[in-house]
N, C-alpha and C positions, 0 to 999 in steps of 0.2 A: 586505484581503488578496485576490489572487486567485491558482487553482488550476487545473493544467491536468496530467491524465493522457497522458503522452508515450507512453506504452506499459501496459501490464498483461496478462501472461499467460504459458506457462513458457520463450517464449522471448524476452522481457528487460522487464524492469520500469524504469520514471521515470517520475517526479513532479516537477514545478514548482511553486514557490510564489515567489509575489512580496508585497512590502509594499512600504509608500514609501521605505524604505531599502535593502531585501534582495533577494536573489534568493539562492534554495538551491534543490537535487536534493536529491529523498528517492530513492536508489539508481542506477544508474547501468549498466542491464543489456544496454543497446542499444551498438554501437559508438559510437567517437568522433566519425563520419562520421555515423551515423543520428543520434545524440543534436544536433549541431550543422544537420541536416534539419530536424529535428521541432522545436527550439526557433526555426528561421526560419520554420516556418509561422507562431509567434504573434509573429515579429516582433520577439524577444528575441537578441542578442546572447551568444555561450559567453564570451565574455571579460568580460561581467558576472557570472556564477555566483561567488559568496561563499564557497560550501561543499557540497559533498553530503555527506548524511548518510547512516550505510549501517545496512540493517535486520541482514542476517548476510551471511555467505559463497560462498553458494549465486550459478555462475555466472548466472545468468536474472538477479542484480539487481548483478553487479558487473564485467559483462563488457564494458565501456571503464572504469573505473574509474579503471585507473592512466595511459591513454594522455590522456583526458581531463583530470585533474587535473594530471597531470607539463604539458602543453601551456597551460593556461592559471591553471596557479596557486590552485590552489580550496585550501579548508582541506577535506580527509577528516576526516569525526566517526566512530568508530567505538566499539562497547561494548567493555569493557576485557575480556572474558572473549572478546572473536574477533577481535580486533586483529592477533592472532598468528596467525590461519587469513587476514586478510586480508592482513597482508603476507606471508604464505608465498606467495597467488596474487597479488600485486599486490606485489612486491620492490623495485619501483624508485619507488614514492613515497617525496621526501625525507621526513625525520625532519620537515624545519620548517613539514611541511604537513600531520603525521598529530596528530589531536587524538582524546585517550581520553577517555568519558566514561562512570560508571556508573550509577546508580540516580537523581542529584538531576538538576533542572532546569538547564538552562542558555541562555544569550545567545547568539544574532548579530546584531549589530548591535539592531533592533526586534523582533526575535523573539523569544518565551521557547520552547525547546523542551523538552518535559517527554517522556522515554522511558519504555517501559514493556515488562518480558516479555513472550513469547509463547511457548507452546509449540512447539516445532516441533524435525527434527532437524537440527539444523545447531548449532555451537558455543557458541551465544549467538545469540538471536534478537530481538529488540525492533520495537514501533511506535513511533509517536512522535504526541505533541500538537503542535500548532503557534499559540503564540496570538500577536494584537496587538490592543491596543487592547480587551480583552475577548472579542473576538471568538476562536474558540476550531476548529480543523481539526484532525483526526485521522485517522491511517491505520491500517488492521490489516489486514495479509494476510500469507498462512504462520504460522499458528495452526492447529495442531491439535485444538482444542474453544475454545469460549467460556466464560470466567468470570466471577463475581461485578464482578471486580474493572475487566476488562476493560468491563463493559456500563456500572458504573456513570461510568467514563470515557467512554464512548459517551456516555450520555444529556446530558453537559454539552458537547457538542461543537452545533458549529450546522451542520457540513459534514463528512460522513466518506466514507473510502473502505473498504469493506469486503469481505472474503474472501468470494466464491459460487465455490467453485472446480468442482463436481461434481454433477452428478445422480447417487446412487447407485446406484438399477439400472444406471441407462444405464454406470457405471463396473466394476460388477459382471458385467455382461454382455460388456465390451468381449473383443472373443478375441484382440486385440494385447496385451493386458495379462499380465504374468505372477500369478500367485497371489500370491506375495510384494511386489510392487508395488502391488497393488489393497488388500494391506493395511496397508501403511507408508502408501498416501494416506489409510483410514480410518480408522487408529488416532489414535491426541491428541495425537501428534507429526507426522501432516499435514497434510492441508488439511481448511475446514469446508466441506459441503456448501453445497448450498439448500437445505435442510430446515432446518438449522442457523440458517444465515443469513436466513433468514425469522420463524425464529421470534425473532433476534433483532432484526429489522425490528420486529416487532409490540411488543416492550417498549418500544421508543421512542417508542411512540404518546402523546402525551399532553407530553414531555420537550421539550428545547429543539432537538431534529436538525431541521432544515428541508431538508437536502437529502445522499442518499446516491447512490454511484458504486459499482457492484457490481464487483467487481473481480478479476483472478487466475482467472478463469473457464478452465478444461480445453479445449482446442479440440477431441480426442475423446471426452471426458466430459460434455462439456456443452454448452449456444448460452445466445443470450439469451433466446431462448423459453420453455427450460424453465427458465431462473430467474426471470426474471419473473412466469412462470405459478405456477410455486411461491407465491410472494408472493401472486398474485390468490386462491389455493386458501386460503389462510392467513386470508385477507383474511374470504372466505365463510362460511369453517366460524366462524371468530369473533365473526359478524354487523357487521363491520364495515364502513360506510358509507363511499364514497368520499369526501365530504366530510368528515370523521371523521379522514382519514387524510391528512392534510397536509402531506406529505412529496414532495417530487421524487425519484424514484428513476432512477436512470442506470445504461448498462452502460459500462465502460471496454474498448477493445478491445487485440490485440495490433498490428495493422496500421496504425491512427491516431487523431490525437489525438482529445482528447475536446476538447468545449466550455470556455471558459474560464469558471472561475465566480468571482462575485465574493462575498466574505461582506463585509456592509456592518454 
């Protein structure tokens, strides 16, 4: 399987994943124009894309969605609880290409994709697994807090992408921000910090993750510095040894792509 972040951050979310059969989008938040850019840097053709799969509604992750899909044919997967918020902003995907799916696992083609809730406010919101071959990719971002449920799907994953959206002071301090904004981002229906997001770095110490992409990061809330740094802080007070901690940690940005990874 290999994985390539097209984009991450609030102004438009893609994800690429390929197998030996497949090629899918997890969201689809960049133009039809950007998204068919960005998938020629890795060399990949839009007229191979299978399907995108859509996390929820929210414009940042489905803003070519419909121009994309209507143009080259893709199957849309979307959860059966915001299907109706996605064709309201997205009207003109035919019927014979919208695909509902709720709680079970399902197929494309070599794919199993296993979805899963997330907190967040938007009509229905989900991540998803992505496995083949055993091998096992997950994404979560727009999640309002971390759960039980959520981590212990993390730890069986070998490659994830995960929510660092904010530094808290630095979001609490912003003076562009309205008081009501800064609290729908830190309430359990927005985004999780680095605080958050580190301390759920640190359960995975020991588990099968080999390599994480911090992802959904705030462009006035946050850099990669302070999430990173977060993590090294985490790292400290826990006495934990770089060798110890085995993990590749990555930042996805909004501008360009990421590296392409391979899970073997």
């Amino acid at each position: 399987m290999r994985i390539c972040i097209l984009a991450s951050g609030s102004k438009g979310n893609c994800t690429y994943i390929e197998s030996e059969n497949s090629k899918i989008l997890i969201d689809a938040g960049l133009s039809k124009k950007e998204i068919e850019n960005r998938l020629s840097l890795i060399k990949v053709s839009p007229a191979d894309i299978d399907a995108i799969l859509v996390t929820h509604e929210h414009s940042d992750h489905i803003k070519g969605l419909e121009r994309f899909s209507n143009f080259y044919k893709c199957k849309v997967y979307g959860h059966r609880d915001s299907f109706s918020m996605i064709e309201e902003k997205c009207s003109l995907i035919p019927l014979s290409q919208q695909v509902e799916f709720c709680s079970n696992d399902f197929n494309i083609k070599d794919l199993t994709i296993s979805p899963f809730d997330l907190d967040h406010d938007s009509s229905h919101c989900v991540g998803f697994s992505v496995m083949e071959n055993g091998k096992k990719f997950t994404i979560a971002t727009d999640l309002g807090h971390m759960t039980p449920e959520i981590e212990k799907r993390l730890k069986t994953s070998d490659f994830i992408v995960l929510e660092s959206n904010h530094d808290i002071q630095t979001l609490k301090n912003n003076p562009n921000y309205s008081y009501s904004l800064k609290q729908r981002i830190l309430s359990k229906y927005g985004h999780i910090s680095n605080d958050e997001c580190s301390n759920t770095i640190l359960n995975l110490i020991g588990h099968k993750t080999r390599g994480i992409m911090l992802a959904h990061l705030s462009e006035q809330n946050n850099s990669k510095e302070l999430a990173i740094n977060e993590i090294n802080k985490k790292l400290i007070k826990n006495n934990i040894k770089a060798e110890d901690f085995n993990m590749y940690v990555g930042v996805a940005t909004q501008n360009n792509v990421s590296n392409i990874f391979k899970i073997k």
